[in-house]
VEXDREN-2710 file (C-alpha; in Angstrom, 1 decimal):
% VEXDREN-2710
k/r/px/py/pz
1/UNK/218.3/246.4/197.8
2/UNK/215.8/244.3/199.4
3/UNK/217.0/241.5/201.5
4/UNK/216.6/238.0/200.0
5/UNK/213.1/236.4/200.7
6/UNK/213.1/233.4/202.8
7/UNK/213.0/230.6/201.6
8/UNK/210.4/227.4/202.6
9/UNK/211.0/223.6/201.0
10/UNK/206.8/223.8/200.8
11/UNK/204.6/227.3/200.7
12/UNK/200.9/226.5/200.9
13/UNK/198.4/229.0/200.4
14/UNK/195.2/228.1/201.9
15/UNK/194.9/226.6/205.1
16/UNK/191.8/224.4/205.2
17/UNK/191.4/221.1/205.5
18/UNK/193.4/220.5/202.1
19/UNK/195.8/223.3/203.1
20/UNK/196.3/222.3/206.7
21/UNK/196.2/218.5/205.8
22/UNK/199.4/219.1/203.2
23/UNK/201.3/221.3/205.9
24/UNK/201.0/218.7/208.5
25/UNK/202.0/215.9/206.5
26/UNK/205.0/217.7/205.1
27/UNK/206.2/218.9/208.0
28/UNK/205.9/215.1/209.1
29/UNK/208.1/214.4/206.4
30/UNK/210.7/216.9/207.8
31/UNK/210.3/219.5/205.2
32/UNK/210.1/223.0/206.1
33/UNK/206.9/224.6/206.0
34/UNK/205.4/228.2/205.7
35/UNK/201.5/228.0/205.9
36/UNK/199.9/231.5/204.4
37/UNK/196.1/232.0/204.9
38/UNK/194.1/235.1/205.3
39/UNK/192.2/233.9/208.5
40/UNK/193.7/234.5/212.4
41/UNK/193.8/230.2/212.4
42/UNK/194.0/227.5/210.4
43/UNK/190.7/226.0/209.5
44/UNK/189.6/227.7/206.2
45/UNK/185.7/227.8/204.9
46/UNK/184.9/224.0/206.6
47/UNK/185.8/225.1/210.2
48/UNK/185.4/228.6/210.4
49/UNK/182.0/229.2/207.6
50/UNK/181.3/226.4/207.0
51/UNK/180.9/222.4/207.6
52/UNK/181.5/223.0/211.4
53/UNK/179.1/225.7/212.3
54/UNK/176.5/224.3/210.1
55/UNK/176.6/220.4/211.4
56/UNK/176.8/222.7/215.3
57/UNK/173.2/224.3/214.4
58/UNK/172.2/221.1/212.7
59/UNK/172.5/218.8/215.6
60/UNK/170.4/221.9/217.8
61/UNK/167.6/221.5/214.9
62/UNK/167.2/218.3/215.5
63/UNK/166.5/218.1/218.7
64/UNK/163.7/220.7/218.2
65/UNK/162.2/218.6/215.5
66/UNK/162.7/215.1/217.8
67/UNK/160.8/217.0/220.8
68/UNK/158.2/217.8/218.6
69/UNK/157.7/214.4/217.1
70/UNK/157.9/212.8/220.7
71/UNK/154.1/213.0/221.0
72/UNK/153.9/209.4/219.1
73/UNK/155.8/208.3/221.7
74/UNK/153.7/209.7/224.9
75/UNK/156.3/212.1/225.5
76/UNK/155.2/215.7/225.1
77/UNK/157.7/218.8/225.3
78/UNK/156.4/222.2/225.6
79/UNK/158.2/224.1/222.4
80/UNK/161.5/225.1/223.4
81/UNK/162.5/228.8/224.7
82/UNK/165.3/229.3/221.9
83/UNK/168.4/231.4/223.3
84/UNK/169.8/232.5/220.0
85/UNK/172.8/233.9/221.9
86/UNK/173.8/230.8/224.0
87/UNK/173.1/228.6/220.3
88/UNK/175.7/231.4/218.6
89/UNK/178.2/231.0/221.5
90/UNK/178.0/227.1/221.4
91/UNK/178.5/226.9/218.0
92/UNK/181.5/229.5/217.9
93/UNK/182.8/227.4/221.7
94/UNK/183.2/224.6/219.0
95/UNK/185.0/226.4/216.4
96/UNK/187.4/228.3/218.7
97/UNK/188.5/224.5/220.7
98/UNK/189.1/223.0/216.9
99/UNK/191.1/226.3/215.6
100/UNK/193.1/226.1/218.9
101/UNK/193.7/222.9/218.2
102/UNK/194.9/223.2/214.6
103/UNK/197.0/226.4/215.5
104/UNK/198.7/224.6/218.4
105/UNK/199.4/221.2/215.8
106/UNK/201.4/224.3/213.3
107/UNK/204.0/225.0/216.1
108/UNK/204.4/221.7/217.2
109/UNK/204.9/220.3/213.7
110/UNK/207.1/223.5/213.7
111/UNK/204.8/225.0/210.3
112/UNK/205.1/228.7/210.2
113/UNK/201.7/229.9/209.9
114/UNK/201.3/233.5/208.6
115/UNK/197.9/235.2/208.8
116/UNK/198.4/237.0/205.5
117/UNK/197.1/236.9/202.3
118/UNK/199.6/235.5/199.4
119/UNK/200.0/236.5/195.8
120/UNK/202.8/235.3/193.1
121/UNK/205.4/237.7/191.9
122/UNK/206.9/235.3/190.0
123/UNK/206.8/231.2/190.0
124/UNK/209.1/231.0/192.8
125/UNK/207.9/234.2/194.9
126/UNK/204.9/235.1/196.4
127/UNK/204.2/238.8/198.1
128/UNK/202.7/239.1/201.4
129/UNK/200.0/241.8/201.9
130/UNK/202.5/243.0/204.2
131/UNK/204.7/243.5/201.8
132/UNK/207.3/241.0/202.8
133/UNK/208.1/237.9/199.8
134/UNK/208.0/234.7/200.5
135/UNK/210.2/231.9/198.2
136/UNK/209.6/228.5/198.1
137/UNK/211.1/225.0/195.9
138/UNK/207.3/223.6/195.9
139/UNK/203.9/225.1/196.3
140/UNK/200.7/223.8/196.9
141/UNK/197.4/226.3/196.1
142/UNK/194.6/225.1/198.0
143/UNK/192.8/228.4/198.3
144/UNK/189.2/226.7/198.2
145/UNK/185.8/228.0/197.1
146/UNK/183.8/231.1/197.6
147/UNK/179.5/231.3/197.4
148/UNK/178.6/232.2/193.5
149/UNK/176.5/234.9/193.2
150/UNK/175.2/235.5/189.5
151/UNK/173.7/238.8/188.2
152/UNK/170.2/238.4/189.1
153/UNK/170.9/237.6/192.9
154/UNK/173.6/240.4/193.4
155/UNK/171.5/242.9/195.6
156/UNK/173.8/244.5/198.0
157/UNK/171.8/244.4/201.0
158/UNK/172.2/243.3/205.1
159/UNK/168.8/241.1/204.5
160/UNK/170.4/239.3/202.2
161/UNK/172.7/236.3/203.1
162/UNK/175.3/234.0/201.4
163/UNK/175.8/230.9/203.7
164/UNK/178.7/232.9/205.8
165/UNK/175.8/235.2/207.1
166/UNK/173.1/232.7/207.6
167/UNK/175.5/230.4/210.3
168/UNK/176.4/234.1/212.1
169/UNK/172.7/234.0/212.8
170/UNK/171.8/236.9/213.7
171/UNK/168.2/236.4/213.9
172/UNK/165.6/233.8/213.2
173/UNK/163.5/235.8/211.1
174/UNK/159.6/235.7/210.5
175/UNK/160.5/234.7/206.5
176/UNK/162.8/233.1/204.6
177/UNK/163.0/232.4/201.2
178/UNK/166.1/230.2/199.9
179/UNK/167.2/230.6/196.5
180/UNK/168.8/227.3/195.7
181/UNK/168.1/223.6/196.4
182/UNK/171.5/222.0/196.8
183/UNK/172.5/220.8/200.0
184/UNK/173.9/223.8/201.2
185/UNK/170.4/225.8/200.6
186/UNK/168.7/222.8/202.2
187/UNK/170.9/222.6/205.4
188/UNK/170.6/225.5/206.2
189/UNK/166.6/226.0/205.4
190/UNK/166.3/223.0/207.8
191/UNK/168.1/224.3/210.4
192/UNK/166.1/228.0/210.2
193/UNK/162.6/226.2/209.7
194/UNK/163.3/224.4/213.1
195/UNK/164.4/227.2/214.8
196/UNK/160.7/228.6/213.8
197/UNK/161.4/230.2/210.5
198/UNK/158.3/230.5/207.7
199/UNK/161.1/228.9/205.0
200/UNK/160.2/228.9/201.3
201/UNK/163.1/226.7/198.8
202/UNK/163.1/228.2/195.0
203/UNK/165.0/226.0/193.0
204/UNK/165.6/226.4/189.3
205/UNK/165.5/222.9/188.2
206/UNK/162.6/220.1/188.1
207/UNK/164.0/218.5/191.8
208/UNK/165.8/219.6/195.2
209/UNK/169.4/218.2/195.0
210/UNK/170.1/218.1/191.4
211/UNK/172.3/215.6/190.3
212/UNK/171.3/213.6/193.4
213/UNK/169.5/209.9/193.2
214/UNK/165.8/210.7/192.8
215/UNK/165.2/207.2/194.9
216/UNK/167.5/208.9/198.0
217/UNK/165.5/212.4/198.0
218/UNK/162.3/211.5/197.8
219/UNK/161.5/211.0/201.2
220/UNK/163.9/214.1/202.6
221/UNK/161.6/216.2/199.6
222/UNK/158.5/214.8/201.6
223/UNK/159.7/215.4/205.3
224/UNK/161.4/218.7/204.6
225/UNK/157.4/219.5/203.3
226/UNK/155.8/219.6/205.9
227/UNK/158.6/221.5/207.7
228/UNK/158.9/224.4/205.1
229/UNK/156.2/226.7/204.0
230/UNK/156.6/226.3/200.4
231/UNK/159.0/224.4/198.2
232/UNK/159.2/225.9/194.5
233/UNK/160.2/223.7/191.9
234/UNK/161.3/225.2/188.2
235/UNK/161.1/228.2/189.5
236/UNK/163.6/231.0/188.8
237/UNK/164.7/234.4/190.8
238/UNK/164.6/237.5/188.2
239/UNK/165.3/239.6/190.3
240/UNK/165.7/241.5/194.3
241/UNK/164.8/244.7/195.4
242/UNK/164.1/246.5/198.6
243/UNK/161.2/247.2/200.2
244/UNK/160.9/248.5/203.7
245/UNK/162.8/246.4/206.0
246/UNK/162.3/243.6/203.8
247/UNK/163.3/241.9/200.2
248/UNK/160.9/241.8/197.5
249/UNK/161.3/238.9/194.9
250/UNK/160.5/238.5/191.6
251/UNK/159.9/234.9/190.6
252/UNK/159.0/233.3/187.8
253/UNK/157.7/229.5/187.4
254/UNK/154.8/227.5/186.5
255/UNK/154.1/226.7/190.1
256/UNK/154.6/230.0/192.0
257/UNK/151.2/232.1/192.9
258/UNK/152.6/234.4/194.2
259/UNK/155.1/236.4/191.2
260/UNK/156.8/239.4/193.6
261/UNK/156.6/238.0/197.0
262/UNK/158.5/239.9/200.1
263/UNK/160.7/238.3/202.7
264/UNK/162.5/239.0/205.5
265/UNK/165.8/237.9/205.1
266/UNK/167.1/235.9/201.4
267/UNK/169.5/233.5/201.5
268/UNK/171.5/233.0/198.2
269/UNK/172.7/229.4/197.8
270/UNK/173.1/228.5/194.7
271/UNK/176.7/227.0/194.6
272/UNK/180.2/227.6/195.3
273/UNK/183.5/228.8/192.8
274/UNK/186.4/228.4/192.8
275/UNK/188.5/231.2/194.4
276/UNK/191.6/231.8/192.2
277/UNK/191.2/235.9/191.6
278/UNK/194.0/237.8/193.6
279/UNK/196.5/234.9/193.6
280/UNK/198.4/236.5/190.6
281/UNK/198.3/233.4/188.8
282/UNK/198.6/235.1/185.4
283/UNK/202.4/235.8/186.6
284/UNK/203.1/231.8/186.8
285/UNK/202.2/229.1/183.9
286/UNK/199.6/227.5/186.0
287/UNK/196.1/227.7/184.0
288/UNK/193.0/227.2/184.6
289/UNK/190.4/225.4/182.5
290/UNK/186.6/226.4/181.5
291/UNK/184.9/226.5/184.6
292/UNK/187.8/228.2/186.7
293/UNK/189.3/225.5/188.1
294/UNK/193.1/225.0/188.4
295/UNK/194.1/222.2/186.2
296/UNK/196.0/219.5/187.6
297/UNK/197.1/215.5/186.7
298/UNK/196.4/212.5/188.5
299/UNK/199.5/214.0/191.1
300/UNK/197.8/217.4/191.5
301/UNK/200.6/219.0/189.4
302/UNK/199.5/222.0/188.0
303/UNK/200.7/223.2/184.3
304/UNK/203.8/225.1/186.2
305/UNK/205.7/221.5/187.5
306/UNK/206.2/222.5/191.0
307/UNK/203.3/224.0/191.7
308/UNK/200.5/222.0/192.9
309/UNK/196.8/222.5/193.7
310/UNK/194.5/220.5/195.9
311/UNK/190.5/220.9/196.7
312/UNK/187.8/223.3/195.4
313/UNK/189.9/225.3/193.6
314/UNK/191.2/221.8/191.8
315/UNK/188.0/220.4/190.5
316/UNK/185.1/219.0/192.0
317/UNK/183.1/217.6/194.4
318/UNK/184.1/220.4/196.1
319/UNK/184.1/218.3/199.5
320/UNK/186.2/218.8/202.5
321/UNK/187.6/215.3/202.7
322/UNK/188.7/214.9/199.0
323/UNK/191.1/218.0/199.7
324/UNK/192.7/215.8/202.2
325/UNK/193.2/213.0/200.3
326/UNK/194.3/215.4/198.0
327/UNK/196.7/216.8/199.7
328/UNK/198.2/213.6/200.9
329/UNK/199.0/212.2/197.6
330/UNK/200.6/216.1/196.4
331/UNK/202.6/216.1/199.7
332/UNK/204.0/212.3/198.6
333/UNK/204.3/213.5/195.1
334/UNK/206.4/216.3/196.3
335/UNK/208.8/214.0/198.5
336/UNK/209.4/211.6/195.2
337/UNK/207.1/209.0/196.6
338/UNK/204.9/207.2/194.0
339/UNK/201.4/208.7/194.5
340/UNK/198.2/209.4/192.8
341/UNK/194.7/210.3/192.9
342/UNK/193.0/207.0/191.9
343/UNK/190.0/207.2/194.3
344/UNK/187.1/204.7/193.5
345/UNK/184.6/206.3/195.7
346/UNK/184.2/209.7/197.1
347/UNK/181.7/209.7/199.3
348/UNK/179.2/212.8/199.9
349/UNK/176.9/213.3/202.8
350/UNK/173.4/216.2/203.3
351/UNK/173.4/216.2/206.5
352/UNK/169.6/217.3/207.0
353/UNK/166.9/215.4/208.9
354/UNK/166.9/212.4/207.4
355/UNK/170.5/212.8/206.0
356/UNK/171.5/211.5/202.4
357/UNK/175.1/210.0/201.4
358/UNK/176.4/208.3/198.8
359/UNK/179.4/207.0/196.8
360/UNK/180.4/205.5/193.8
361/UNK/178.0/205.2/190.9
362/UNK/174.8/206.4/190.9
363/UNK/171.4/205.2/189.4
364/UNK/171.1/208.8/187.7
365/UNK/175.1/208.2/186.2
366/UNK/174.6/205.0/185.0
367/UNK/171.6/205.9/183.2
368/UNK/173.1/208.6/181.7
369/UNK/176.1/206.8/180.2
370/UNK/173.7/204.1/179.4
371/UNK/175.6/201.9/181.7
372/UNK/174.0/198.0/182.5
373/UNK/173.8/197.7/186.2
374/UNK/171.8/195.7/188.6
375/UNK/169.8/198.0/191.5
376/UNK/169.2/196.5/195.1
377/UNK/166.7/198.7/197.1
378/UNK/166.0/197.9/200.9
379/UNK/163.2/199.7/202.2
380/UNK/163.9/201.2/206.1
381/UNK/159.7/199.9/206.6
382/UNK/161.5/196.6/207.0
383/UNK/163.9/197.4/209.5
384/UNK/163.5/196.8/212.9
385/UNK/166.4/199.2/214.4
386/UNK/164.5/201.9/212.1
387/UNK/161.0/201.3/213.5
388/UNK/162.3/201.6/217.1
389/UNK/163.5/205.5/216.1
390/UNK/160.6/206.2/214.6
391/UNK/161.9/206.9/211.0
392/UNK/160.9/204.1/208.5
393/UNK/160.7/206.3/205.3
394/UNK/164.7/205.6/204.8
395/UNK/166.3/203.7/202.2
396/UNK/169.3/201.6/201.4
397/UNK/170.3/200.6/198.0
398/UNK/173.2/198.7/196.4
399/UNK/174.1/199.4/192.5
400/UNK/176.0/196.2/191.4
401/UNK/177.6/195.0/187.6
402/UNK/175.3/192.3/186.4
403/UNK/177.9/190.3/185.8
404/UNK/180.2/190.1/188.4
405/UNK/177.9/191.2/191.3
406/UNK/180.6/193.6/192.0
407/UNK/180.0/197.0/194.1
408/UNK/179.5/200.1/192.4
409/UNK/177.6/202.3/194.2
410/UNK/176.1/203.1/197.4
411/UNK/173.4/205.1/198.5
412/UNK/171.3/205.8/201.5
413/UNK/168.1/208.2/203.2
414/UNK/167.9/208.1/206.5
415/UNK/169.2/209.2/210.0
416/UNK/172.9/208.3/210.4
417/UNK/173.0/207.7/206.8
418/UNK/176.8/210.0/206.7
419/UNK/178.3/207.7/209.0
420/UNK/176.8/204.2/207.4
421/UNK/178.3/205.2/204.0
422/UNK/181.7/204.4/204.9
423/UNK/181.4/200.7/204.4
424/UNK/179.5/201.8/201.2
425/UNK/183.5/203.7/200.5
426/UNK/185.2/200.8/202.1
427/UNK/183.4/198.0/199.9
428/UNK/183.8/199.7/196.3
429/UNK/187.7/200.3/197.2
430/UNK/188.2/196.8/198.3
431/UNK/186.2/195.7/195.5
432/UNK/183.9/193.8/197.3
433/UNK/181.0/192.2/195.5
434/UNK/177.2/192.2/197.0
435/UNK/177.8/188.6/198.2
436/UNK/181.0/190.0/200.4
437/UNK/178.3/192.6/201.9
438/UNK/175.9/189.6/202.3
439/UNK/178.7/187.4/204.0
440/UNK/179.8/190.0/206.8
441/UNK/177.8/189.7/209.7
442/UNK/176.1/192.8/210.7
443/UNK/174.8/193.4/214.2
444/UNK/171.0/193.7/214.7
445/UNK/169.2/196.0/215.3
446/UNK/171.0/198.7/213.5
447/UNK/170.7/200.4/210.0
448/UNK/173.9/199.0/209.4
449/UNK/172.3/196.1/208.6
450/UNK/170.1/197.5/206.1
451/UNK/173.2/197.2/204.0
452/UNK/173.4/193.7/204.1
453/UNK/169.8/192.8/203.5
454/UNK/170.0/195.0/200.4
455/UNK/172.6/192.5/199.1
456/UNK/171.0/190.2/199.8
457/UNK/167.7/191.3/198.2
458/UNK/170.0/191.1/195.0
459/UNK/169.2/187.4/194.9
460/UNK/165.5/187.7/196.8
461/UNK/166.8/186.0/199.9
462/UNK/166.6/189.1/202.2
463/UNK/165.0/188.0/205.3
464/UNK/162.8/190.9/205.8
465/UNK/161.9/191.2/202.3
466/UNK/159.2/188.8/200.8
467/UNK/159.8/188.5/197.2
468/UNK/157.8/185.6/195.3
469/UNK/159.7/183.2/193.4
470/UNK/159.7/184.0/189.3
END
């Protein structure tokens, strides 16, 4: 007979930042804990494939771009000589120091970390792919998301790329084309245009960034214009084929004038899923709803009561830093402390050239439920910190309730826009109105202040704003 599996007070499976987050936090709160993912270190998609590679390459984009604006400044830089192999070994210098880091914060915290991949035998067991079980008294899933890739884009081929392949960067090549104008498509079409890339964006909708404040990507959709060769709008990818060393695409939309184009390399971005196949989940009562995503309550308890599940693969925004959160309330849930997910804001960041963030509600929300608010824009033209950087096309703006002047949402364009949005998070969970934002001193010159002035635009008393009396 097989020896009894050991058994852990906490099993995770998954061991990004949701995954990693719970085991640390657990293992704070002296339960024993056996951390299972499939990669050699913690990390998961963010570190590894994802949010860390792709902010690395994005900070070496924009110094090209700066150095080639710096003209209106009377500095001129001859074009850089791009060393694609010092840039690779740079960005994966950075993601080796943080996996380190992580791997030597599991035997510290005393978390067993097992490079395996994990899949349920029963509710209480889960087999390793070395064949050895694993039992636990609680389990968290936070397995994440992988890239979708529907019928039409499936073309099995080394010149095509999901985002994993475009941040190994292999080469820069001659042409692009990006199916897919989220943020991930857009990221990483920035970052290839700089490094001297002909780029051209299909996306299947009316705008780049659906879903996103049309006020917020205006000016990114007019920058990121004259930075890409073409940006295709309602435009749709029938199909891929192969032809010579390259991809030949078959498009179809109104504004396209060119139907079977042929690139050198395709990058498929069109949205992540969540990544529950494998896990054996049919063996446990957990379930998942329409869309694929592991249900859970406002504890992240899944449908099988001590089983939990935390980030992508619970729901979106598929973000990084809502898995942590997430995994901090399931990890209190799990010691009997009173926790839930109640967040008011979640904020979300592009982080191209200008960046985008947000949080709370949107203009685009509260139009769709039909919602009353009150919108506060600040224009970056009247900013002095902005003017000195050269960037005035940015934007700050304030949703409020038109009753209580209360905070509801936040949303800014413009470089450094992913760190400024914090207050935006801080504001709406303190429930802070516009006249608290107004009140708090902000120092000058920054964009920070921009905030601020939008509040108090709300009343027309902005001091760099001019609005006549009514």
């Amino acid at each position: 007979a097989m020896a009894e599996p050991k058994v852990s007070d906490l099993l995770i499976i998954g061991a990004g930042p949701g995954g990693y987050a719970a085991a640390f936090l657990a293992a704070d709160k002296g339960m024993s804990v056996t951390l299972v993912d499939a990669g050699e270190r913690p990390g998961g998609t963010c570190l590894h494939v994802g949010c860390i590679p792709s902010k690395a390459l994005l900070h070496a984009a924009k110094l090209i771009t700066d150095s080639r604006e710096a003209h209106t400044w009377g500095l001129k830089f001859t074009p850089p000589q791009i060393d694609l192999l010092a840039l690779r070994k740079q960005e994966f210098a950075i993601i080796d120091t943080l996996g380190k880091n992580l791997a030597e914060l599991c035997q510290r915290r005393k978390v067993e970390y097992l490079a395996r991949r994990a899949s349920f035998v029963d509710s209480r067991t889960v087999q390793l792919d070395d064949g050895s079980r694993r039992s636990f008294r609680y389990c968290i899933l936070a397995t994440g998301s992988l890239p979708a890739r529907p019928a039409a884009l499936a073309l099995d081929h080394p010149r095509v790329m999901d985002s994993t392949a475009a941040l190994r960067l292999d080469e820069v090549p001659g042409s692009l084309l990006v199916v897919g104008g989220g943020y991930i498509g857009l990221e990483l079409g920035y970052v290839y245009a700089a490094l001297g890339s002909q780029v051209t964006v299909v996306e299947l909708t009316d705008g780049l960034l659906p879903g996103v404040d049309r006020d917020l990507v205006r000016p990114l959709q007019a920058r990121l214009a004259t930075l890409c060769h073409r940006i295709w709008l309602n435009t749709k990818v029938v199909r891929m084929e192969p032809a010579g060393a390259q991809v030949r695409v078959t498009l179809e939309g109104a504004e396209v004038s060119e139907q079977t184009p042929t690139y050198d390399r395709v990058l498929v971005a069109v949205g992540r899923r969540p990544n529950t196949e494998g896990l054996g989940l049919e063996r446990t009562r957990v379930q998942l709803d329409a869309r694929g995503f592991v249900c859970v309550d406002e504890r992240r308890r899944t449908t099988e009561e001590h089983i939990y599940a935390i980030g992508d693969v619970a729901g979106e925004p598929m973000l990084a830093h809502k898995a942590t959160f997430e995994a901090k309330v399931a990890v209190r849930a799990i010691a009997g402390e009173a926790a839930v997910f109640d967040a008011q804001a979640i904020p979300a960041v592009v982080f191209t050239d200008p960046e985008i963030a947000w949080c709370g509600l949107t203009e685009t929300e509260a139009k769709r439920q039909q919602r009353e608010v009150r919108v506060s824009r600040f224009p970056w033209a009247a900013s002095g910190r902005a003017l000195t950087l050269g960037r005035p096309e940015g934007l700050t703006k304030l949703i409020v309730d038109p009753d209580t002047e209360r905070l509801l949402g936040v949303g800014i364009v413009g470089p450094g826009a992913g760190e400024m949005i914090a207050e935006g998070v801080l504001a709406i969970e303190m429930g802070a109105t516009a006249t608290d934002l107004a009140l708090t001193i902000h120092p000058h010159p920054t964009l920070s202040e921009t905030v601020a002035e939008a509040a108090e635009a709300l009343h027309g008393t902005a001091t760099h704003l001019y609005r006549p009396r009514r």
